[in-house]
C-alpha positions in Angstrom: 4.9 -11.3 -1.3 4.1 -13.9 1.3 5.8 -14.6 4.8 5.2 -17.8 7.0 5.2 -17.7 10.8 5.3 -21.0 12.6 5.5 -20.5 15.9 5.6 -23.6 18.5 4.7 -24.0 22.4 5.5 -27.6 23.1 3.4 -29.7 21.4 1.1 -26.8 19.8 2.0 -25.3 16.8 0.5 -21.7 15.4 0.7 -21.3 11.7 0.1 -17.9 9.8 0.3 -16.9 6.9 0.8 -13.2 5.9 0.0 -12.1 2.0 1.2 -8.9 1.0 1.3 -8.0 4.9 -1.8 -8.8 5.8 -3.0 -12.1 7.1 -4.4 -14.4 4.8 -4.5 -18.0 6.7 -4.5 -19.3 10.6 -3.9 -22.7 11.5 -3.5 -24.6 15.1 -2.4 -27.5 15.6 -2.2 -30.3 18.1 -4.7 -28.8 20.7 -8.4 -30.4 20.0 -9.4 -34.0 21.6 -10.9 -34.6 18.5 -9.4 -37.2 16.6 -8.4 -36.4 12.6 -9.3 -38.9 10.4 -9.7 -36.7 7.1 -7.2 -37.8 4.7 -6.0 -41.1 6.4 -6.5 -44.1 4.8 -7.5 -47.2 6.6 -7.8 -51.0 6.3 -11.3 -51.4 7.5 -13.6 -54.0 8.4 -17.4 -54.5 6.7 -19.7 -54.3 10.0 -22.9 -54.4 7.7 -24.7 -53.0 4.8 -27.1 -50.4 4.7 -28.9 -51.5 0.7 -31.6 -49.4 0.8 -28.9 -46.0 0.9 -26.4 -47.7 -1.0 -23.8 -47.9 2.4 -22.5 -49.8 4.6 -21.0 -49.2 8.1 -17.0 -50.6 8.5 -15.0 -50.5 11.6 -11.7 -48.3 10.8 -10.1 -49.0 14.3 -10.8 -45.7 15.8 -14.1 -46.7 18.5 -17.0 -45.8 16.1 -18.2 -47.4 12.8 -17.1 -45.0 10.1 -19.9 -44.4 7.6 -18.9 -45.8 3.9 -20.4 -44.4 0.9 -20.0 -43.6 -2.3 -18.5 -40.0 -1.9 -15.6 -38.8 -4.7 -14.0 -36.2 -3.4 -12.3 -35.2 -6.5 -15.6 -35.6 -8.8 -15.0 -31.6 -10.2 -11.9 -33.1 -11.9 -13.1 -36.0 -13.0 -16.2 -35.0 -14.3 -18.4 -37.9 -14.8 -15.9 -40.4 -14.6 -17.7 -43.6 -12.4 -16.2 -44.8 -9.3 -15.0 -48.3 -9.6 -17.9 -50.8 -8.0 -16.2 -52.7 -5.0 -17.6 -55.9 -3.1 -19.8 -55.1 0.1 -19.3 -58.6 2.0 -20.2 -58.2 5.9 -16.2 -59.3 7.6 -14.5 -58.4 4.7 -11.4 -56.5 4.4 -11.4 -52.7 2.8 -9.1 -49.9 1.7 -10.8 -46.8 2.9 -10.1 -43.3 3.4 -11.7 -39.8 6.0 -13.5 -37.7 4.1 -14.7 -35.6 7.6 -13.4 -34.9 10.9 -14.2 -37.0 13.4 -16.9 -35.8 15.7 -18.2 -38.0 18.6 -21.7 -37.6 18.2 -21.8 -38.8 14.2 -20.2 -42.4 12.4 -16.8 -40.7 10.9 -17.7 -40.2 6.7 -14.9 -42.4 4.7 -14.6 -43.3 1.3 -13.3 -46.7 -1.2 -12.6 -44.1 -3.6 -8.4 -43.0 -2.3 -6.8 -40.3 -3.4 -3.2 -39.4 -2.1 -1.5 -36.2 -2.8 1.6 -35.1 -2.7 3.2 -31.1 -3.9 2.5 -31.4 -8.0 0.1 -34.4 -8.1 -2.7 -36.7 -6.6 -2.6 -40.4 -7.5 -6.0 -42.4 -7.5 -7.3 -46.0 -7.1 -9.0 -45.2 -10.1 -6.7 -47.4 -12.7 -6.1 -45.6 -16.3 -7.3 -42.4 -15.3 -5.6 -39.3 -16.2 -6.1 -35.1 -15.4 -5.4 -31.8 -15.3 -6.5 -29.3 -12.5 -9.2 -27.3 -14.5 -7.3 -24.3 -12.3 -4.4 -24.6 -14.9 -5.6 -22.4 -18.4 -3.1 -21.9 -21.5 -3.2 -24.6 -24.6 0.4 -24.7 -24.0 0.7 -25.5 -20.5 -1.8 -28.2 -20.5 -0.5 -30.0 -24.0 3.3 -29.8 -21.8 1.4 -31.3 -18.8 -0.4 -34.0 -21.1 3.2 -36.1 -21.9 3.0 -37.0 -18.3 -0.3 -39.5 -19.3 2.2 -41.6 -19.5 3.2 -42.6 -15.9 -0.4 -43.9 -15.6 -0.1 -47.8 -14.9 -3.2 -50.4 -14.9 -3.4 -49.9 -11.1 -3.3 -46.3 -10.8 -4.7 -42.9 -12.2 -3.1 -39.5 -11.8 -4.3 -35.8 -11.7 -1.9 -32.8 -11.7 -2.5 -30.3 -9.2 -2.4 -26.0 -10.2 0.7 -25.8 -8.7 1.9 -28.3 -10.6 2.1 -25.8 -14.1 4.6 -23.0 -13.7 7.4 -26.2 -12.6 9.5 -28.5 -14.9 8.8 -32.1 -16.1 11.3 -34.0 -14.4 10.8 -32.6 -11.2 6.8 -33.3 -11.9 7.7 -37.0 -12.8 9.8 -37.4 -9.4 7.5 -36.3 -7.8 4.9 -38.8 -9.3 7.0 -41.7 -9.3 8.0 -40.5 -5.0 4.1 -40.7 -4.6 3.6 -44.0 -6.6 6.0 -46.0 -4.3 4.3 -44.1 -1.2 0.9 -46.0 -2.9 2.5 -49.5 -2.9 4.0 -49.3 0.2 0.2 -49.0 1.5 -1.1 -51.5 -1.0 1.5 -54.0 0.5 0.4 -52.9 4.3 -3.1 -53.9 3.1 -2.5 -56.8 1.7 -0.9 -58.0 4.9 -2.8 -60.2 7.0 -2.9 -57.8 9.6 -6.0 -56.3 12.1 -7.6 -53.4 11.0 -6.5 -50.2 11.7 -4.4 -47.2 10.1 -2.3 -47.8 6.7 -1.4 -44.5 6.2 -1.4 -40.5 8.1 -2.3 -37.4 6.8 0.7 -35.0 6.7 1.3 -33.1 9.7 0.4 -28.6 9.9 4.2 -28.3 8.9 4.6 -31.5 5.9 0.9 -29.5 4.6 2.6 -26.1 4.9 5.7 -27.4 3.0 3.2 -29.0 0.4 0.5 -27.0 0.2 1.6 -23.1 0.9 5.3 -22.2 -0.7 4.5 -21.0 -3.5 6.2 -18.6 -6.1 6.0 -15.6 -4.2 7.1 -16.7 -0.5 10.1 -14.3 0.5 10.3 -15.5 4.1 9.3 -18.0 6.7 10.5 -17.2 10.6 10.3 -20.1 13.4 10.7 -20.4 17.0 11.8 -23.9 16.9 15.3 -25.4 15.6 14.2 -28.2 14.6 11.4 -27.2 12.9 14.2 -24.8 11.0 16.7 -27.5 10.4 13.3 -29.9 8.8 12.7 -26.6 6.4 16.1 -26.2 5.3 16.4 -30.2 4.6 13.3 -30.5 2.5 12.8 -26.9 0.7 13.6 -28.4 -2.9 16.4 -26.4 -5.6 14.2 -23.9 -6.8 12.8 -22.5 -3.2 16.5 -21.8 -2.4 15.6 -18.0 -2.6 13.4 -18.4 0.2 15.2 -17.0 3.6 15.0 -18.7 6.5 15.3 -17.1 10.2 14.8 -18.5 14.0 12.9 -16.1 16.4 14.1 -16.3 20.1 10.7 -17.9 22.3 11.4 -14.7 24.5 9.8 -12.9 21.5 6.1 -13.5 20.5 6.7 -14.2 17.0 3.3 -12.6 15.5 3.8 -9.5 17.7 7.0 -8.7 15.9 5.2 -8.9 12.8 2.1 -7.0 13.9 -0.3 -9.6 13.2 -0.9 -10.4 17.0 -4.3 -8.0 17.0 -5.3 -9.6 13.6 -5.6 -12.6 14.9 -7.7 -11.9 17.6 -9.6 -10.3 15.4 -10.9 -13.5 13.9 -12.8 -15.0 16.9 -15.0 -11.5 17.1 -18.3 -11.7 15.3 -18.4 -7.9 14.5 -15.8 -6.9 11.6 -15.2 -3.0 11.1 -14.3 -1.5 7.8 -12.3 0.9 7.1 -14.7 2.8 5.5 -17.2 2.9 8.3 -19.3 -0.1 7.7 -19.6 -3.2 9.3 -19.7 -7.0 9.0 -21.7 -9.8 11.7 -20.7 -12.6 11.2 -22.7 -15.4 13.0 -21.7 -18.9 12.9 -23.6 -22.0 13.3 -23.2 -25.2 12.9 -23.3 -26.0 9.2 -24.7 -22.6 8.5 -22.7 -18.9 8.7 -24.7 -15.8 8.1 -23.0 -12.5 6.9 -24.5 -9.3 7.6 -23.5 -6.2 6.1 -24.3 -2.9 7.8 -23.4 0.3 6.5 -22.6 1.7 9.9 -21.8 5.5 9.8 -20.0 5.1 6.0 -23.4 5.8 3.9 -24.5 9.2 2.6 -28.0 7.7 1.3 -26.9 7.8 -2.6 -27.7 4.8 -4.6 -23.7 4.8 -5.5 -22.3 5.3 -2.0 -25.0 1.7 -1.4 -23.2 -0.3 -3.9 -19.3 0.9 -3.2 -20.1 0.3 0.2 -21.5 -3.5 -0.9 -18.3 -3.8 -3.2 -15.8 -3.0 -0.5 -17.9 -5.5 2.3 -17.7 -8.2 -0.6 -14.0 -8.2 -0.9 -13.6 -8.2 2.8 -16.3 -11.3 3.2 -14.3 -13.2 0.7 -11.2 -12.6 3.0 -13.2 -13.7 6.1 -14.2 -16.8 4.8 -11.3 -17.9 3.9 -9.5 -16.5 7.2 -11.9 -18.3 9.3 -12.3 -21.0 7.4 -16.0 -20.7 7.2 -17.6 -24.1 5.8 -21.3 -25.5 4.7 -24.0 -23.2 4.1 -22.9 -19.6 3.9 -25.4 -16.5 3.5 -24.3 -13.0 2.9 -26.7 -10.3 3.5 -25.8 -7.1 1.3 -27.4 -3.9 1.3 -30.3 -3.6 -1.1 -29.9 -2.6 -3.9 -32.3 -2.0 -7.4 -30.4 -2.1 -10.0 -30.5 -5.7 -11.6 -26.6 -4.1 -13.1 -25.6 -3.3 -9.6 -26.2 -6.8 -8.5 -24.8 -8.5 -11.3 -21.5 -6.3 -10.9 -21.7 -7.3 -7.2 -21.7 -10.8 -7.5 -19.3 -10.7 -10.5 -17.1 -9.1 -7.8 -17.5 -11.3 -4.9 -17.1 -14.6 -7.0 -13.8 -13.1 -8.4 -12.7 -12.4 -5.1 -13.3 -16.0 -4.1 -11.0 -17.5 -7.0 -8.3 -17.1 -4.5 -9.7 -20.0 -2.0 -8.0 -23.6 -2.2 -11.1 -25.0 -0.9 -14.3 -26.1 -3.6 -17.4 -23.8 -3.1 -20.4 -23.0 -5.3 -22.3 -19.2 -5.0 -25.5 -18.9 -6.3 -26.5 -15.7 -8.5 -28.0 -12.9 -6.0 -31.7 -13.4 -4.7 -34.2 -9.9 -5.4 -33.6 -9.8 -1.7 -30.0 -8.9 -1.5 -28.6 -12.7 -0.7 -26.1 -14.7 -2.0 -26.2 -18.2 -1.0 -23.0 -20.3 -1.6 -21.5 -23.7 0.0 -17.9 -24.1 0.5 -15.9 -27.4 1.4 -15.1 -28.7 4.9 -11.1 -28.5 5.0 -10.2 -29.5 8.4 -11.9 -27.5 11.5 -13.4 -24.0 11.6 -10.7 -21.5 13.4 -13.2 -20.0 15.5 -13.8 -24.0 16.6 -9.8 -24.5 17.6 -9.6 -21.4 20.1 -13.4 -21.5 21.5 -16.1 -23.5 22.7 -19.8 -23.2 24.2 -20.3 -21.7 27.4 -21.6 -24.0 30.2 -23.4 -21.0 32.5 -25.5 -19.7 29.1 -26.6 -22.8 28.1 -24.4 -22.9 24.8 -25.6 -19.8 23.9 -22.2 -17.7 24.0 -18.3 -18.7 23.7 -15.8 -18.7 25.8 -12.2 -19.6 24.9 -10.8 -23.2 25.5 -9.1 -24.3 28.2 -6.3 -25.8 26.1 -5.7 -22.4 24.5 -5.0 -20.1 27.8 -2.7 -22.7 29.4 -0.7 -22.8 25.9 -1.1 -19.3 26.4 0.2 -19.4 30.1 3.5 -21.7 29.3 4.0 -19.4 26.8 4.3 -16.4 28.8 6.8 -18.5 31.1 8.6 -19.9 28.6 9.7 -16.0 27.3 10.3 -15.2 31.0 12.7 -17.6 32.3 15.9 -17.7 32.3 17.5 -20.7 29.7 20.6 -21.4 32.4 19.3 -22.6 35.5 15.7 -24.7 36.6 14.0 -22.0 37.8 11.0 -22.2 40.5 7.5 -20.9 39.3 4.1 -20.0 41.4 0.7 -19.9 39.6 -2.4 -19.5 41.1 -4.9 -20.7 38.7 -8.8 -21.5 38.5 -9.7 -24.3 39.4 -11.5 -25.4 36.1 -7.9 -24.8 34.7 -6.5 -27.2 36.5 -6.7 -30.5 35.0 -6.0 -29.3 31.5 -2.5 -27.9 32.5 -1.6 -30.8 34.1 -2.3 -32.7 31.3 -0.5 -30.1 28.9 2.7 -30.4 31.2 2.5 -34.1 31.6 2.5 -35.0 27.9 5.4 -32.7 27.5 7.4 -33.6 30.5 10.1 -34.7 28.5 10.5 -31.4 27.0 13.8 -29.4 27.8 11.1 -26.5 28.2 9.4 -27.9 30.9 12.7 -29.6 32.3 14.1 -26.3 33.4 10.7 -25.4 35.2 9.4 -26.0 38.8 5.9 -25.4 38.8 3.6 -25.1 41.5 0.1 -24.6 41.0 -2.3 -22.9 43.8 -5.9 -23.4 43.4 -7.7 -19.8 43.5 -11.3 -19.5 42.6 -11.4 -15.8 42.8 -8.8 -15.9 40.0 -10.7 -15.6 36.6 -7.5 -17.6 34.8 -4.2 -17.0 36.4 -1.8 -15.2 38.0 2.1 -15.8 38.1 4.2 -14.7 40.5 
């Protein structure tokens, strides 16, 4: 059974979501500088060509030249299918969409290859082409899904997502066709003989949970915002009409009444302790994680205590990436083992337990050593990256957590505490390294009746390690 929290401080939104009671994803939104370009598509402007790496460099509107090559995102689906070639003249004009985040210190990665999805499907600027999720198995399901080939037009192509199988033609097609008009509505903007710049927004955290996460077995979802409630209940479609609905006073923290609260700490700490004694360390770089399994006080010294105790740590590694949203190069250090049937059975068992992730990855068989190497697909930022950053008195070498997330974390506390009725006065002493970033936080959200009813005064204290209200 699956249960949503979405629980919002002005303009940051915390997303979780519980499988079977225990936590399965963890999203924030709205709190990085960083600006999102993945899944936007952009009219952009050829700055010059790079021949000898087959790229080119294009101006997307956003202060750097993005980086545009030949990337498919979607080339598991359609195989070996060739990317349409597309003219490289330096000033011309180009439909283009994020493949990465942006990051300051690189050229953003984009693509001319667009694909935009929607619930059921993803249409392409690949004209003719047609698909099926290889996700979807049954002869029957996919010859049903295969009468849809023919909403494919001369100017699009069309693959049907997994989710797309256990739901009924027509409300597949509307779906398609609701997407098709969102594709010529951005064909039009293009064509326009406007600057370059943005044509078209990735959904928002809640459009992508309304998309992406209600599936078949979601029972419940539980806000802390109205509106938020009254934007669910407009868009769930007929058939998610089972799924209940409920609005959480802000005096309540929303994952403490479902027990999650300590979970999610949980995810920022490198060690991970197992129920059965053992433990995980889990140290992340960038582009490369390492996993290291310990068998703490759970091992008795027998060959099968080595490999249940491998077993249970590769089920809970699975969870962990998926949780943290681990990306790149991943290594997991088992336990050795010396049986070439142990390993296989290992890995057999870690790759199943991975079939569960949205995101594309590739594991590799395991090494004599004990290590399985895998890769696994950037989807948006790592969650230990939202809540933390490096610390500037180690030299990088150690994490502290962001600014942005203990002043979200301070309004939140004051929010619960005061009284709805009246403006109400409110003294803080705060750090002065704090200071600026509140400020910022309350001026963007002036306008917001939470901050309306508040008088805040701030008080500089440096022997304060964050706050204190009073």
């Amino acid at each position: 059974m699956r249960k949503i929290l979405i629980s919002e401080t002005l303009d940051e939104i915390r997303v979780a979501i519980i499988d079977n009671s225990r936590l399965r994803n963890f999203f924030i939104d709205n709190i990085s500088e960083q600006i999102s370009i993945r899944g936007n598509i952009y009219k952009a402007r050829i700055n010059r060509s790079a021949s000898g790496i087959e790229a080119s460099f294009v101006d997307i509107g956003v202060g750097k030249s993005a980086f545009l090559s030949n990337f498919n995102p979607l080339k598991e689906e359609m195989g070996n299918e060739a990317l349409e070639a597309r003219e490289i003249i330096k000033d011309n004009f180009i439909m283009v969409q994020g493949v990465s985040d942006y990051d300051p210190r690189k050229a953003p990665k984009v693509s001319n290859f667009i694909a935009l999805p929607s619930k059921f499907c993803v249409i392409l600027s690949k004209p003719g082409f047609f698909g099926i999720s290889k996700k979807i198995n049954g002869e029957k399901k996919r010859s049903k899904l295969k009468s849809l080939k023919k909403l494919v037009t001369k100017d699009i192509g069309i693959i049907l997502r997994t989710l797309s199988q256990n739901n009924s033609i027509k409300d597949i097609s509307e779906d398609i066709l609701k997407t098709k008009r969102k594709w010529k509505e951005i064909l039009k903007q293009f064509k326009e003989n406007g600057p370059h710049g943005i044509l078209h927004q990735e959904d928002n955290i809640i459009d992508s949970i309304l998309r992406e996460f209600l599936i078949d077995t979601t029972k419940e979802i539980e806000f802390n915002s109205r509106k938020t409630y009254n934007y669910f209940k407009k868009n769930l479609k007929k058939n998610q009409s089972n799924i209940k609905l409920k609005i959480v006073s802000k005096k309540e923290d929303i994952f403490k009444r479902n027990n999650i609260d300590k979970d999610i700490e949980k995810i920022f700490h490198k060690k991970v302790n197992l129920k059965n004694g053992s433990f995980l360390i889990i140290e992340e770089k960038e582009g490369l994680t390492v996993v290291d399994v310990n068998s703490g006080r759970s091992l008795n010294n027998t060959k099968e205590s080595i490999l249940s105790v491998n077993i249970y740590a590769a089920k809970e590694i699975a969870h962990q990436i998926i949780l943290r949203n681990l990306s790149g190069i991943i290594l997991v250090d088992f336990i050795d083992l010396n049986k070439k049937a142990e390993m296989r059975k290992l890995f057999d068992i870690f790759k199943n337990s991975m079939k569960i992730d949205k995101a594309k990855h590739t594991i590799l068989p395991m090494s004599k050593f004990g290590i399985i190497e895998m890769t696994r697909q950037k989807r948006g930022t790592r969650t230990s990256t939202l809540v933390s950053e490096n610390c500037h008195l180690c030299y990088g070498s150690g994490l502290v957590t962001k600014k942005e997330i203990i002043c979200y974390e301070l309004l939140r506390k004051i929010i619960a505490q005061t009284n709805s009725s009246k403006k109400e006065k409110i003294k803080i002493s705060i750090n002065p390294n704090l200071i600026q970033t509140i400020d910022k936080i309350i001026e963007n959200n002036k306008n917001h009746r939470d901050i309306k009813k508040l008088d805040i005064n701030l008080f500089e204290d440096s022997s304060i390690n964050q706050y204190e209200i009073s």
